[in-house]
Steps between C-alpha positions, in 0.01 A plus 500: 500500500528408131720811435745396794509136363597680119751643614646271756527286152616761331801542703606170543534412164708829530684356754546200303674632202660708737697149660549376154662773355716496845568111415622590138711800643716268727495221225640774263761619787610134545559456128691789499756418817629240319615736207653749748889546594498488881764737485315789333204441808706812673409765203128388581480604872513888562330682737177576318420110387524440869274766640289418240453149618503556855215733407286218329596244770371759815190556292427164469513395857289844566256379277494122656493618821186771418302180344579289804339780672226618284230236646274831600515626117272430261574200275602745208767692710647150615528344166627830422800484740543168421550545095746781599784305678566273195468800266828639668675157457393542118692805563834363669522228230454742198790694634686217564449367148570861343817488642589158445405541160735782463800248586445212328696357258331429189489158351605424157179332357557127373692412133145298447271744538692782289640257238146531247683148350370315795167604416459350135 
């Protein structure tokens, strides 16, 4: 019992950093959409990025649906299943912000921040 309880803790602090670092990823993406020419959103899409994604978003709902399901596993294999659907929406976002990244147009840092005047 004590080793299942270590590692039930174990993975959801896992789990945990996992949903932050999904949180920063789509704060990150919405900082960047504002920086982006809509017009250059056609160069993103090609047929890969969209396989890709339809990849991440059919392995999520497998992995939902398998940890709806998984009441007759072991508490390991369900907190297992359930730290894996998230982990492919880290995914989707990271390639979503890798792309967006690629577009954005970069902003020219403030005159008061460069100027080392201001600071003295």
């Amino acid at each position: 019992m004590p080793d299942e309880y270590i590692s039930y803790k174990y993975i959801e602090s896992l789990a945990l950093n996992i949903y932050l670092f999904l949180v920063f990823l789509s704060i990150q993406i919405w900082f960047l959409w504002k920086d982006i020419d809509k017009k250059e959103l056609r160069s993103l899409i090609s047929a890969s990025f969209i396989r890709k994604n339809c990849v991440y978003v059919f392995s999520f709902g497998i992995f939902f649906i398998i940890n709806g399901f998984s009441e007759g596993a072991t508490p390991l294999e369900s907190q297992i299943f359930s730290l894996l659907a998230p982990v492919c929406l880290v995914f989707l976002t990271y390639e979503w912000y890798r792309k967006l990244r690629t577009i954005a147009h970069k902003k020219i840092l403030p005159a008061e921040l460069t100027d080392s005047h201001f600071f003295r």
